[in-house]
gemmi code that builds the backbone of each chain (N, CA, C; Angstrom):
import gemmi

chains = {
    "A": [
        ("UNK", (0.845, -1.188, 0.000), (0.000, 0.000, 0.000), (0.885, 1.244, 0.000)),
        ("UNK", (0.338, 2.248, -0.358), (1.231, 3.591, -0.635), (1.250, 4.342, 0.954)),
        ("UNK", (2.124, 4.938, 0.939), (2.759, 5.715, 2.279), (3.501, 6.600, 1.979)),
        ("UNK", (3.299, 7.842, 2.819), (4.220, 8.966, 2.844), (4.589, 9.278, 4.414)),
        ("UNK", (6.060, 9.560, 4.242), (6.634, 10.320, 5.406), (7.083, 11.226, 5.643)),
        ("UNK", (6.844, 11.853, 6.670), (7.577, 13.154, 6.836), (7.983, 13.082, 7.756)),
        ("UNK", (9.625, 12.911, 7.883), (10.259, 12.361, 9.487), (10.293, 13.734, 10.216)),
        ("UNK", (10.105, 14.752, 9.690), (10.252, 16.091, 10.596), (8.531, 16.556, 11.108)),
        ("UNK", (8.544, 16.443, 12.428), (7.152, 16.877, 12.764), (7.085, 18.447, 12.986)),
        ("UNK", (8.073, 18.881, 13.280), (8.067, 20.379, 13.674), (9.921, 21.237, 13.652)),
        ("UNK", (9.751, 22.036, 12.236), (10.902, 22.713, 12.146), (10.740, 24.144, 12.318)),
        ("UNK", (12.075, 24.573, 12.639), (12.510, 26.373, 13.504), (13.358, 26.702, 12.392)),
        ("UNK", (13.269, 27.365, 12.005), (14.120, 28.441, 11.081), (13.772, 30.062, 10.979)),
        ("UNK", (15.161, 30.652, 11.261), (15.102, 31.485, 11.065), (14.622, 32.618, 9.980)),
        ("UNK", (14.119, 33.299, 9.902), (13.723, 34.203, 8.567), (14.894, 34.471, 8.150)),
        ("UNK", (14.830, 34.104, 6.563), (16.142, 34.658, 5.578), (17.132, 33.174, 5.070)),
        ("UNK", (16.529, 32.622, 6.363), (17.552, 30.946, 6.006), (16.815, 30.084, 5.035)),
        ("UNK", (17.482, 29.436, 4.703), (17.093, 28.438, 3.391), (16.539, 27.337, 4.114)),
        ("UNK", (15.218, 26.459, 3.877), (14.554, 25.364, 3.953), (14.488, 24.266, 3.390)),
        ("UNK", (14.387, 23.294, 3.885), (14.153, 21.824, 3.271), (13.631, 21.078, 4.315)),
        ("UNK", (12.280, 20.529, 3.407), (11.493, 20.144, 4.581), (11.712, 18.523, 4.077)),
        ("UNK", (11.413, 17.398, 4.537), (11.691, 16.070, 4.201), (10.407, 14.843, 3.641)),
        ("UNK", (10.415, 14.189, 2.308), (9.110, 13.310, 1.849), (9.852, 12.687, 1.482)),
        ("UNK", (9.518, 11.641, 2.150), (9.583, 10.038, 1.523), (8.079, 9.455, 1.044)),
        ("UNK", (8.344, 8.328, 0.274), (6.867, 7.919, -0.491), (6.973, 6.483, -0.792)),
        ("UNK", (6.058, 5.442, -0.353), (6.411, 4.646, -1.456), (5.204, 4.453, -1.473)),
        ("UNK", (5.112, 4.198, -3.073), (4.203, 3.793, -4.155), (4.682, 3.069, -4.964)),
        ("UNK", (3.950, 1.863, -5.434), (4.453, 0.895, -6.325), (4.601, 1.332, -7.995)),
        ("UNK", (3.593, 2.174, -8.493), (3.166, 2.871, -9.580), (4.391, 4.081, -9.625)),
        ("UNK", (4.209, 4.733, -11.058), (4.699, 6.292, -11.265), (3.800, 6.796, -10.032)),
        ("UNK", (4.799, 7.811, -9.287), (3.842, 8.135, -8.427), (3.444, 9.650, -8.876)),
        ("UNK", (2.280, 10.515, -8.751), (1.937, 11.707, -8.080), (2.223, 12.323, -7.480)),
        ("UNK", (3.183, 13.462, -6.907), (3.599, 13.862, -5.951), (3.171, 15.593, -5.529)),
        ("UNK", (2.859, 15.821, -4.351), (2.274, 16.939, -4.037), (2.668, 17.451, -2.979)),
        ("UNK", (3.112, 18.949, -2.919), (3.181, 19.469, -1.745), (1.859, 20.149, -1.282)),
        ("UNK", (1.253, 20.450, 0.043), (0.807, 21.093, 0.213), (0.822, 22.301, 1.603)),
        ("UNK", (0.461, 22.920, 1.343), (0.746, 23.976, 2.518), (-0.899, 24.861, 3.454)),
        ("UNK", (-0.421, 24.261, 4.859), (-2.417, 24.879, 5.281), (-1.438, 25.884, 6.932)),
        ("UNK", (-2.326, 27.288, 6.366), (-2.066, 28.051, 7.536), (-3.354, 27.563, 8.264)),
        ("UNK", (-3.078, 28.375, 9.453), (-4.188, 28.134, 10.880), (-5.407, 28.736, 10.199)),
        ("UNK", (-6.282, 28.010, 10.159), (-8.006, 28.384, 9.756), (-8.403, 28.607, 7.915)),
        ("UNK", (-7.167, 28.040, 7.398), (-7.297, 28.197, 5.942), (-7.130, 26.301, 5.656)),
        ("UNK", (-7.632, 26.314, 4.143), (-8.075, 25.130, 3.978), (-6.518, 24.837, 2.968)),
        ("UNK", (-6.473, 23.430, 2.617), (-5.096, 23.127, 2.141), (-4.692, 23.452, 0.681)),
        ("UNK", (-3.537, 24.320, 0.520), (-3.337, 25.197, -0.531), (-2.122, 24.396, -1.249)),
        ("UNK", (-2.444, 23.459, -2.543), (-1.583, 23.705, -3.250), (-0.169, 23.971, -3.865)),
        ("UNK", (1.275, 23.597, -3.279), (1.898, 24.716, -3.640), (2.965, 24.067, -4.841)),
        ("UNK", (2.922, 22.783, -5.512), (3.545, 22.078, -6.415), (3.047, 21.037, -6.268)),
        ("UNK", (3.213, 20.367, -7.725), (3.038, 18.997, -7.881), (4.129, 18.433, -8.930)),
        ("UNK", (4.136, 17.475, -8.685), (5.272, 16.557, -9.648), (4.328, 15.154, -10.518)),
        ("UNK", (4.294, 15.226, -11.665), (3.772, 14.432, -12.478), (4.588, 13.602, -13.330)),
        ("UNK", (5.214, 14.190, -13.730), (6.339, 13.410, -14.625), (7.393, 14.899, -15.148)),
        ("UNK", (8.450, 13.946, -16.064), (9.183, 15.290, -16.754), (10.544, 15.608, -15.803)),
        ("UNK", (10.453, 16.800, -16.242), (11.701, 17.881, -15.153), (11.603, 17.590, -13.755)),
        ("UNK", (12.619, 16.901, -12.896), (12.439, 16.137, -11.987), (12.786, 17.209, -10.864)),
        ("UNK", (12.447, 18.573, -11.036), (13.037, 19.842, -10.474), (11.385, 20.734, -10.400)),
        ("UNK", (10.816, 20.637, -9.715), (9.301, 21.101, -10.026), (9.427, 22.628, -9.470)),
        ("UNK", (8.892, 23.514, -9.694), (9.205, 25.055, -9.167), (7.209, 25.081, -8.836)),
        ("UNK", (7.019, 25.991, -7.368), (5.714, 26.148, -7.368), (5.714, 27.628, -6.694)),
        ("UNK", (4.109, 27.220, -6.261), (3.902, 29.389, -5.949), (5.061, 29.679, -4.517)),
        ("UNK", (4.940, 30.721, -4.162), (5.581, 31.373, -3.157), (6.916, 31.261, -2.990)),
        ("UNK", (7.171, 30.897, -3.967), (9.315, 30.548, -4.202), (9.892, 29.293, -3.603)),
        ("UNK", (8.854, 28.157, -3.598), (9.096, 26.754, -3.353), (9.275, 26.053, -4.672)),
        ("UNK", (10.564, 25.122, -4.402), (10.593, 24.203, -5.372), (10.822, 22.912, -4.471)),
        ("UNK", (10.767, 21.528, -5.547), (10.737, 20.669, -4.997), (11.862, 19.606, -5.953)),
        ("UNK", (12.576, 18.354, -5.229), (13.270, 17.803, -6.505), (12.336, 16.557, -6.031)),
        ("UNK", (12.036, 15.272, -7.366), (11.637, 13.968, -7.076), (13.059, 13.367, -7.559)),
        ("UNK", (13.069, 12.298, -6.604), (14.437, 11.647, -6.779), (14.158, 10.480, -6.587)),
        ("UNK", (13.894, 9.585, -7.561), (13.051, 8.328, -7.601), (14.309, 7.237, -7.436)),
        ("UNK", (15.191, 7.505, -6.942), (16.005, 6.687, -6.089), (16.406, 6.317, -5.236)),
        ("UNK", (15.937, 7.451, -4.226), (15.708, 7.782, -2.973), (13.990, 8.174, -2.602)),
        ("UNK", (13.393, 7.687, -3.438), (11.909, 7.698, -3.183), (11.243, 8.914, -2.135)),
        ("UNK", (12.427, 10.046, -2.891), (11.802, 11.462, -1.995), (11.729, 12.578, -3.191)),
        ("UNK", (10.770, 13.604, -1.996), (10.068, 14.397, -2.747), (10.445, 15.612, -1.948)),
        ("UNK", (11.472, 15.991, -1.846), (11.935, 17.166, -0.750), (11.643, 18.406, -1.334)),
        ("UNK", (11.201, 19.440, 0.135), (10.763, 20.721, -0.421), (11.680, 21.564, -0.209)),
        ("UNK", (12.163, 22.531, -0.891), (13.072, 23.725, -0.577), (12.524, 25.118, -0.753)),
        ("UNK", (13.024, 25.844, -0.172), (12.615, 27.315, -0.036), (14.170, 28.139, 0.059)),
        ("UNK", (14.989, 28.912, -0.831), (16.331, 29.637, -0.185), (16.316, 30.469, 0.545)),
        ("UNK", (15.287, 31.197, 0.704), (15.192, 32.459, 2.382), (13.666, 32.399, 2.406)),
        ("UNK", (13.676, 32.061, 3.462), (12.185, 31.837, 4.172), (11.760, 33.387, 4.922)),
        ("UNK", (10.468, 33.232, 4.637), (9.837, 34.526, 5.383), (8.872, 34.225, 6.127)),
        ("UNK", (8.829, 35.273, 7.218), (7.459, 34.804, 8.336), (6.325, 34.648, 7.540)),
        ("UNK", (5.641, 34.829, 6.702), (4.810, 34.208, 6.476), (4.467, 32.990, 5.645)),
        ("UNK", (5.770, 32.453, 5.681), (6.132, 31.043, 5.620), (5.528, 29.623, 6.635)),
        ("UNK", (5.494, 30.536, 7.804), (4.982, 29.804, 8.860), (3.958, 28.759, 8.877)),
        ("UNK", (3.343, 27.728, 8.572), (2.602, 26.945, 8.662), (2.635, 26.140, 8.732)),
        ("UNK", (1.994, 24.574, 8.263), (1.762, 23.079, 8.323), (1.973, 22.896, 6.956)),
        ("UNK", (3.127, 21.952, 6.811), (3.435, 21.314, 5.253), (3.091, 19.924, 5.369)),
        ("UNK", (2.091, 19.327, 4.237), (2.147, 18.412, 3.546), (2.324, 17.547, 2.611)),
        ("UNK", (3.241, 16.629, 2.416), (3.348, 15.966, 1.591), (2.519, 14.632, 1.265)),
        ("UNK", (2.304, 14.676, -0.074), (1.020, 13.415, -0.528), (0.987, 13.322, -1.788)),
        ("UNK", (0.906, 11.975, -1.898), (1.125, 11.169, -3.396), (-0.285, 10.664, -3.627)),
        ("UNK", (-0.356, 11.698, -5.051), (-2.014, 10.693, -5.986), (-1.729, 9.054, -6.098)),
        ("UNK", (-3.248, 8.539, -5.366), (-3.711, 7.312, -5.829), (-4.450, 6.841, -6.779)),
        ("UNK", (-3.855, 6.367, -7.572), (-5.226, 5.587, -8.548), (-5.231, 7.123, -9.294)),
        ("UNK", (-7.225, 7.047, -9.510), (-7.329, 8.247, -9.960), (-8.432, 9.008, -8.700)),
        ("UNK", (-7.697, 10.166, -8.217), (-8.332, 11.091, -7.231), (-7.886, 10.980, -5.944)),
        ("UNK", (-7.750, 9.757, -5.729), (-7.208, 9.865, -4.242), (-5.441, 10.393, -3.566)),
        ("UNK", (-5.937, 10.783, -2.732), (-4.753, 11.439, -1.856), (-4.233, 10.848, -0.742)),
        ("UNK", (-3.249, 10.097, -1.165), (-2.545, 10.055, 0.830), (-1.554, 11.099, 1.091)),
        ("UNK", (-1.901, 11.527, 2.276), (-1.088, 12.425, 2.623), (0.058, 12.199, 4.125)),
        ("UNK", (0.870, 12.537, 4.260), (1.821, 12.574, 5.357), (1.345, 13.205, 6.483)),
        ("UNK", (2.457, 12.922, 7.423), (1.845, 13.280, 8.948), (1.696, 14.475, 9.015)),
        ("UNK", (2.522, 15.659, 8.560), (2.791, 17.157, 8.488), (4.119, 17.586, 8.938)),
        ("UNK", (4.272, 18.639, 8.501), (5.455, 19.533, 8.965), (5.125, 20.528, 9.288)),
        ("UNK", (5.695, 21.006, 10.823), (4.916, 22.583, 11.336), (6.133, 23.282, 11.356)),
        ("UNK", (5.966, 24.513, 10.375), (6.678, 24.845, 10.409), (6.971, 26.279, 10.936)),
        ("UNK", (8.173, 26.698, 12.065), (8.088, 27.846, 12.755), (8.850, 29.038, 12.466)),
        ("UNK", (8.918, 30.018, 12.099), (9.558, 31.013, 11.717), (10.009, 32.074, 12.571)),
        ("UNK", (11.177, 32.119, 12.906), (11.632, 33.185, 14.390), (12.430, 34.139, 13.321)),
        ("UNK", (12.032, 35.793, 14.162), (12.689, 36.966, 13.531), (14.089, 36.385, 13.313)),
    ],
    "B": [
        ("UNK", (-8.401, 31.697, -7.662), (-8.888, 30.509, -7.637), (-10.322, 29.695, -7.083)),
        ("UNK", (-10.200, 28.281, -7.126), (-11.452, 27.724, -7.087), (-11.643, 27.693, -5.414)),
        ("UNK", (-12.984, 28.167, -4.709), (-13.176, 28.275, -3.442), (-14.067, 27.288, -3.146)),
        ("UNK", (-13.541, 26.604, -1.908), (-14.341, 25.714, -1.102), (-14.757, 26.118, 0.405)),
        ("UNK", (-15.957, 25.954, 0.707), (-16.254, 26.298, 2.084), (-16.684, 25.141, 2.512)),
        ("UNK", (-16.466, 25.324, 3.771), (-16.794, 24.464, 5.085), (-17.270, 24.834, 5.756)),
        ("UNK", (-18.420, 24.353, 6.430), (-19.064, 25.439, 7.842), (-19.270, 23.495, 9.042)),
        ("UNK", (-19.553, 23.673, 10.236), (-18.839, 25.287, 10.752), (-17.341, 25.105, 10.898)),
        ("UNK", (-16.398, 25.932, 11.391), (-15.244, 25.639, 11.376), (-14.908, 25.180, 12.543)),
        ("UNK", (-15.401, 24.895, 13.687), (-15.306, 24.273, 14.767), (-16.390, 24.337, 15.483)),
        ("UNK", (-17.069, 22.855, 16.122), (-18.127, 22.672, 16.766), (-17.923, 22.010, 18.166)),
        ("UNK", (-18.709, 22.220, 19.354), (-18.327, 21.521, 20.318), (-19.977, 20.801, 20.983)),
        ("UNK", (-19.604, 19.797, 20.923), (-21.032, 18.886, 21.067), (-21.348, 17.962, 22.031)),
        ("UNK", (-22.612, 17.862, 22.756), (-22.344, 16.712, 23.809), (-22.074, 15.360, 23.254)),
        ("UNK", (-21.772, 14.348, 24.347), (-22.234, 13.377, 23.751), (-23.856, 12.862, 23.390)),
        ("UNK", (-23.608, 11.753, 22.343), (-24.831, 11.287, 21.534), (-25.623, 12.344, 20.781)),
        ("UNK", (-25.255, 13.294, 20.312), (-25.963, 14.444, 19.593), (-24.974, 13.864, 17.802)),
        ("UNK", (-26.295, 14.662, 17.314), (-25.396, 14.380, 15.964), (-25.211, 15.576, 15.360)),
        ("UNK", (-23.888, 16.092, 14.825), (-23.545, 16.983, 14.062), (-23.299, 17.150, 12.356)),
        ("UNK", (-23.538, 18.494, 12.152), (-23.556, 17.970, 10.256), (-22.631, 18.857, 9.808)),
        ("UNK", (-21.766, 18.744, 8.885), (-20.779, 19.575, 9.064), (-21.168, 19.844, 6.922)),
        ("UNK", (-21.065, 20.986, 6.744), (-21.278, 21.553, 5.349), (-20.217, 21.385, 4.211)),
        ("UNK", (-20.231, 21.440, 3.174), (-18.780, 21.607, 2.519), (-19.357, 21.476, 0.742)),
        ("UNK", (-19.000, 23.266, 0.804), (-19.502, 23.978, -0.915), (-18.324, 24.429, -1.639)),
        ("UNK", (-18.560, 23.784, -2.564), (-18.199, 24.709, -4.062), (-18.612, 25.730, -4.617)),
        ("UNK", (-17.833, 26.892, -4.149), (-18.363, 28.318, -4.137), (-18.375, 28.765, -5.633)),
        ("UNK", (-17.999, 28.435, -6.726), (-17.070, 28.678, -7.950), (-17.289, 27.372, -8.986)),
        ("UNK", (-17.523, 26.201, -9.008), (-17.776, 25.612, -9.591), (-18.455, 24.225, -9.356)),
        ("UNK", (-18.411, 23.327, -10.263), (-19.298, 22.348, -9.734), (-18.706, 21.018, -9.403)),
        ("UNK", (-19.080, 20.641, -8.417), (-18.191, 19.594, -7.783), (-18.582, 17.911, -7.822)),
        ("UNK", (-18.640, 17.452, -8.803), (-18.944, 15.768, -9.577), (-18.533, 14.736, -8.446)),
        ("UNK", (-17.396, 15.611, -7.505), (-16.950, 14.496, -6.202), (-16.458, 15.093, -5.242)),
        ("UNK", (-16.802, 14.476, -4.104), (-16.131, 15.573, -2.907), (-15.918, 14.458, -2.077)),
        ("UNK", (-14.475, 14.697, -1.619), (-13.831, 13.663, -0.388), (-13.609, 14.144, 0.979)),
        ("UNK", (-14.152, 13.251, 1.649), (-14.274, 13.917, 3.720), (-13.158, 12.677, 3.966)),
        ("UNK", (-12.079, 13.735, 4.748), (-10.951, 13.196, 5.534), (-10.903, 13.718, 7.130)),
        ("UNK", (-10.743, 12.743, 7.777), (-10.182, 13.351, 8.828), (-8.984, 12.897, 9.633)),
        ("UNK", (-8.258, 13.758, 10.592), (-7.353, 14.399, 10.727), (-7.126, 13.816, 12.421)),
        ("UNK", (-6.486, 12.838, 13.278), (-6.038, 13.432, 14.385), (-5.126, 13.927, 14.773)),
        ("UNK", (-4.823, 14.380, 16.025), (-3.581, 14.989, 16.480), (-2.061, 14.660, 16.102)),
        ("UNK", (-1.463, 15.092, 15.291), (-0.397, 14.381, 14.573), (-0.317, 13.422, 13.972)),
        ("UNK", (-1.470, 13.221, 13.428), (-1.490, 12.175, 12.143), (-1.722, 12.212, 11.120)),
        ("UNK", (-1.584, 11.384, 9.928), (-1.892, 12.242, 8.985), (-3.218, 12.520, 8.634)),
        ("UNK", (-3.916, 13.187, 7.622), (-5.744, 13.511, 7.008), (-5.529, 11.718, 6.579)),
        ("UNK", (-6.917, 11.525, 6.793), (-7.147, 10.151, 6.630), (-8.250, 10.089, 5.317)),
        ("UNK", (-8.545, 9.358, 4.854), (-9.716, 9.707, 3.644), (-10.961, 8.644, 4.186)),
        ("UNK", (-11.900, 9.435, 4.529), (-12.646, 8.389, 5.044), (-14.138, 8.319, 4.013)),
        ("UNK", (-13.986, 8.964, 3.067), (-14.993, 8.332, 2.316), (-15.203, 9.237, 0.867)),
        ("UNK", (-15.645, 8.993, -0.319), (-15.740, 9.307, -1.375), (-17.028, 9.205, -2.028)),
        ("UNK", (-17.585, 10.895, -2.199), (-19.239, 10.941, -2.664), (-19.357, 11.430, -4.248)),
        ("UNK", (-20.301, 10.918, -4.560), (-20.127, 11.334, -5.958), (-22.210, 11.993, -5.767)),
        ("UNK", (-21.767, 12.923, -7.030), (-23.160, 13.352, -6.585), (-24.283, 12.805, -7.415)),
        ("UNK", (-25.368, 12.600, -6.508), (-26.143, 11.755, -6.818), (-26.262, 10.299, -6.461)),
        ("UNK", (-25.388, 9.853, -6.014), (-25.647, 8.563, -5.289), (-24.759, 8.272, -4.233)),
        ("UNK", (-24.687, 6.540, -3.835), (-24.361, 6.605, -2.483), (-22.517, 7.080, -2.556)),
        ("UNK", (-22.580, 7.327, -1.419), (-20.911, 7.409, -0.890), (-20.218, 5.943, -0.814)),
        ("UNK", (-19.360, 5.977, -1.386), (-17.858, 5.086, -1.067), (-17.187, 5.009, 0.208)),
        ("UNK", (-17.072, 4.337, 1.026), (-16.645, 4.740, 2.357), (-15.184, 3.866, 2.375)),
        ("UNK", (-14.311, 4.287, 3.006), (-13.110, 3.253, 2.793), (-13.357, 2.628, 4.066)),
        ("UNK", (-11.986, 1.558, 3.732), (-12.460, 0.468, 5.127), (-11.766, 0.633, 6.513)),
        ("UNK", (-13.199, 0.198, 7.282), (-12.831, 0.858, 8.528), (-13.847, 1.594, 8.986)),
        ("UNK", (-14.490, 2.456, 8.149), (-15.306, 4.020, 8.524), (-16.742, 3.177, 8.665)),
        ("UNK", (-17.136, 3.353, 9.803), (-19.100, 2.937, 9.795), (-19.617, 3.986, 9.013)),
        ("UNK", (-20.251, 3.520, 7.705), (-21.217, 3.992, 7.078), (-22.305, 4.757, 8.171)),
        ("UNK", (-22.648, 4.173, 9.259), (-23.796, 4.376, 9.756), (-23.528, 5.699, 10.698)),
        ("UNK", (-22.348, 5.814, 10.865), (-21.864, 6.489, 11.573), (-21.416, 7.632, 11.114)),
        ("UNK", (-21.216, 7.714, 10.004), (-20.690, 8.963, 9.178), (-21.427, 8.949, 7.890)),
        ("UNK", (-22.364, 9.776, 8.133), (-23.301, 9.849, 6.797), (-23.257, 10.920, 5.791)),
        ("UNK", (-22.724, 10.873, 4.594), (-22.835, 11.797, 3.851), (-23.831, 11.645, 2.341)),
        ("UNK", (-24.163, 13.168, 2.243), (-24.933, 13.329, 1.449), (-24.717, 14.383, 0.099)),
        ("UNK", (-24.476, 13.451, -0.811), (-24.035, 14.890, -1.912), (-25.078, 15.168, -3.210)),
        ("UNK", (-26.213, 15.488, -2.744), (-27.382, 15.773, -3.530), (-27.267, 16.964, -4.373)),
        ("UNK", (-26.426, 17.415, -4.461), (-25.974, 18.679, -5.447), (-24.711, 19.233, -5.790)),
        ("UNK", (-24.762, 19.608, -6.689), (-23.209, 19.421, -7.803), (-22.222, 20.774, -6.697)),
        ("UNK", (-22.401, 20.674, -5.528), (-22.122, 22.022, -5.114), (-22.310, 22.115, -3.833)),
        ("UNK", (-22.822, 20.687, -2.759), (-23.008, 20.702, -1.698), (-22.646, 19.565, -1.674)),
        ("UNK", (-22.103, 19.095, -0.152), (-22.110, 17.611, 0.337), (-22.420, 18.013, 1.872)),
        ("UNK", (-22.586, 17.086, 2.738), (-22.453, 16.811, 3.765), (-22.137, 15.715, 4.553)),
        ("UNK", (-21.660, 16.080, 5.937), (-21.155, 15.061, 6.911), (-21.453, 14.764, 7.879)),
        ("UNK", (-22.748, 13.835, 8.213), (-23.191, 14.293, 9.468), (-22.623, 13.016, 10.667)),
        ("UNK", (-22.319, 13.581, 11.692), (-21.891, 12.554, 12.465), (-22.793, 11.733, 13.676)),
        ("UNK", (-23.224, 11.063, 13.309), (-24.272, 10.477, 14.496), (-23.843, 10.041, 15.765)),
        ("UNK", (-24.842, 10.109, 16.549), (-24.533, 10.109, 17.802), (-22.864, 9.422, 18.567)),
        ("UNK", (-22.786, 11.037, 18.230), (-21.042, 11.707, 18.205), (-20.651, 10.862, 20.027)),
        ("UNK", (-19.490, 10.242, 19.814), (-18.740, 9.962, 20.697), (-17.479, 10.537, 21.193)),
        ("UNK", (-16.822, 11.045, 22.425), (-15.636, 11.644, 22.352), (-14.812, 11.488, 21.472)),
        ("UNK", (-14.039, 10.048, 21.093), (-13.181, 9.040, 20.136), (-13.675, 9.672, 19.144)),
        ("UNK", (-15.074, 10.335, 18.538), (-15.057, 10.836, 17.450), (-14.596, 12.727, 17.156)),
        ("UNK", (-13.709, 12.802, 18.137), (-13.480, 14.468, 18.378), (-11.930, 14.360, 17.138)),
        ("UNK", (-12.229, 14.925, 16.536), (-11.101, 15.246, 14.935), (-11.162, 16.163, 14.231)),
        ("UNK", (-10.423, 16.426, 13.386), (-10.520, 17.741, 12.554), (-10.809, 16.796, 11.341)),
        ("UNK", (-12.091, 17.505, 10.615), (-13.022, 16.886, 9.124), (-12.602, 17.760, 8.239)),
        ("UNK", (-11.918, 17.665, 7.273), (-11.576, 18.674, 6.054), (-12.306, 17.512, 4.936)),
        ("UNK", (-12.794, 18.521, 4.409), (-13.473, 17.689, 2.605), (-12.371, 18.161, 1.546)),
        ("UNK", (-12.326, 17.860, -0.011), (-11.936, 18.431, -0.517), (-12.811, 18.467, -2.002)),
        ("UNK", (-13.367, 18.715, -3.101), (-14.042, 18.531, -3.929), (-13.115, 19.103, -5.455)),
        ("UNK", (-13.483, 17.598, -6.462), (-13.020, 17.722, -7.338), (-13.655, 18.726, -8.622)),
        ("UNK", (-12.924, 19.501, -9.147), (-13.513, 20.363, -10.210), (-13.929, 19.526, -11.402)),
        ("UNK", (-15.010, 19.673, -12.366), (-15.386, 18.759, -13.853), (-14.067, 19.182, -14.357)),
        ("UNK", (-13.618, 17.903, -15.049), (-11.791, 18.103, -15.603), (-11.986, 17.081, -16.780)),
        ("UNK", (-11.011, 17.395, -17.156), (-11.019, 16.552, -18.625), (-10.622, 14.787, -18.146)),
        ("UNK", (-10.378, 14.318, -19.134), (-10.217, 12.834, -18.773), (-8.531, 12.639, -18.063)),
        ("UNK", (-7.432, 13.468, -18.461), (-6.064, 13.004, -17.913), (-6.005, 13.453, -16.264)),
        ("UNK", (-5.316, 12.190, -15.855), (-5.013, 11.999, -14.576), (-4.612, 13.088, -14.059)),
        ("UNK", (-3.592, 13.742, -14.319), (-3.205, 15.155, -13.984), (-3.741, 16.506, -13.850)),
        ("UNK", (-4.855, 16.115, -14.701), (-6.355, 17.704, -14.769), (-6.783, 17.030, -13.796)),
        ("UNK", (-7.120, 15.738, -13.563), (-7.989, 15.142, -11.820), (-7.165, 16.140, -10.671)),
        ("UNK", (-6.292, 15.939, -10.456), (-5.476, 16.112, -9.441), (-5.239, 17.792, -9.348)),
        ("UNK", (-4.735, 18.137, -10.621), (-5.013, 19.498, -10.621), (-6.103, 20.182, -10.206)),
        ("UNK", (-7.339, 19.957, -10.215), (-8.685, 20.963, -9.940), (-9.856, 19.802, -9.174)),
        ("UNK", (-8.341, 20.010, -7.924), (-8.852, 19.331, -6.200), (-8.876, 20.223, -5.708)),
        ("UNK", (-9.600, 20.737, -4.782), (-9.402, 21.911, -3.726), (-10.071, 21.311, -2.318)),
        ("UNK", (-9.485, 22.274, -1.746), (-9.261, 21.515, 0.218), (-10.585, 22.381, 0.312)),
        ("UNK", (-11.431, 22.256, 1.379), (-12.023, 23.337, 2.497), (-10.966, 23.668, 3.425)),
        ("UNK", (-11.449, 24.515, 4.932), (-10.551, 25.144, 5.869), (-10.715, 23.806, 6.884)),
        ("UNK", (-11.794, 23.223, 6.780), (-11.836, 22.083, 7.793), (-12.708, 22.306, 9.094)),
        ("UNK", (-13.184, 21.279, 9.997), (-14.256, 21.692, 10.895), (-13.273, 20.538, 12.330)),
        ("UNK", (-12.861, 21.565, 12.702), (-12.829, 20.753, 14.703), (-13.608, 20.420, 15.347)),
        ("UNK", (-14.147, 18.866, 15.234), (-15.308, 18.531, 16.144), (-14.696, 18.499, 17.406)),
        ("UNK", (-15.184, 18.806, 18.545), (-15.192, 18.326, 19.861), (-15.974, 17.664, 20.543)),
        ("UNK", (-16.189, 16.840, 20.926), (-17.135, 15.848, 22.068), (-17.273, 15.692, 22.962)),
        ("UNK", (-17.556, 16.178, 23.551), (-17.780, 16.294, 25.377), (-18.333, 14.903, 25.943)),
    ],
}
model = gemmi.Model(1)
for chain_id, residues in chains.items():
    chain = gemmi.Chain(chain_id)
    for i, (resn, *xyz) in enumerate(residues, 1):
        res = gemmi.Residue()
        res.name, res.seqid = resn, gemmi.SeqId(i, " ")
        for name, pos in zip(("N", "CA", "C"), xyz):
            atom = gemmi.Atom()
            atom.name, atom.element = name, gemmi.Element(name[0])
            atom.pos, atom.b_iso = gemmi.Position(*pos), 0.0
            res.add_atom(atom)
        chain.add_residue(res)
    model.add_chain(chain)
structure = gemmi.Structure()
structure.add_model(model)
structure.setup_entities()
């Protein structure tokens, strides 16, 4: 069965420092791969996906992501993070057709 | 972009009461809408899949009887939780799929989340 991890439950970074948050996946299939990002009282936003192709995915707010299907990860990067960076990251790989598993989360904290 | 609402965004309920929790497609029309929920550091779980107009898909595990949803319009679903038990206190996020062309990738593309509803159970 398909699974995602995110061994980091809760990261601190400073504003201005560079990010990488951590996805592992396994799926037996090409997988789907998705980041997503949910602030406090907002619903889950989107911020890249990986389908196939350029194994270097670029998404909104100056996140990119690499899939590295050798290491069966889907890591997120950011090079200077800003406070309103602050939130809950998810990572989650399409099933089939429509379905979503998603990872435990990443909370992520942003200090001046 | 495409907007999804959820009402309410957090409810607090006795026990054995049943709660119904909303979840619209403000913007377009929604052919499927999926209710997940969420505990405390775990991941969103998918606990069932409605298509509109007939019954829900429930994955395994989830009492049908217990989590009833209803998606009678291209633009509404609901979740109602019957006689709510503490064990059933979680965060319910839906998400509903936009009409998309046939490739896998337009599916996935025009998904959108709601904000999600915090049940509590007293």
């Amino acid at each position: 069965a398909q699974s995602v991890t995110q061994p980091d439950i809760h990261i601190t970074v400073s504003e201005g420092a560079s990010l990488e948050l951590r996805c592992n996946y396994s799926y037996g299939a090409t997988p789907y791969l998705f980041w997503y990002v949910q602030s406090p009282g907002q619903g889950l936003q989107l911020l890249l996906k990986y389908f196939s192709g350029d194994t270097l995915v670029q998404g909104i707010k100056g996140f990119e992501a690499e899939f590295k299907r050798s290491q069966s990860s889907f890591n997120l990067r950011k090079p200077s993070v800003h406070w309103s960076d602050a939130a809950e990251y998810f990572c989650a790989v399409g099933v089939g057709y429509q379905k979503v598993t998603f990872g435990t989360g990443t909370k992520l904290q942003v200090i001046p | 972009g495409a907007v999804v609402s959820q009402h309410p965004s957090w409810v607090i309920c006795k026990s054995g009461t049943s709660v119904k929790i909303e979840c619209r497609s403000l913007d377009f029309q929604a052919t499927t809408m999926f209710w997940y929920r969420q505990f405390p550091k775990q991941s969103l779980m998918l606990m069932a899949t409605s298509n509109e107009g007939s019954k829900a898909t429930y994955e395994q595990g989830v009492e049908k009887d217990k989590f009833l949803i209803n998606h009678a319009s291209l633009t509404l679903s609901t979740l109602t939780v019957t006689s709510a038990h503490p064990e059933d206190s979680s965060f319910y996020i839906c998400s509903a799929r936009d009409k998309t062309g046939p490739t896998r990738s337009a599916i996935y593309e025009k998904l959108f989340f709601g904000s999600g509803t915090q049940l509590s159970v007293l």
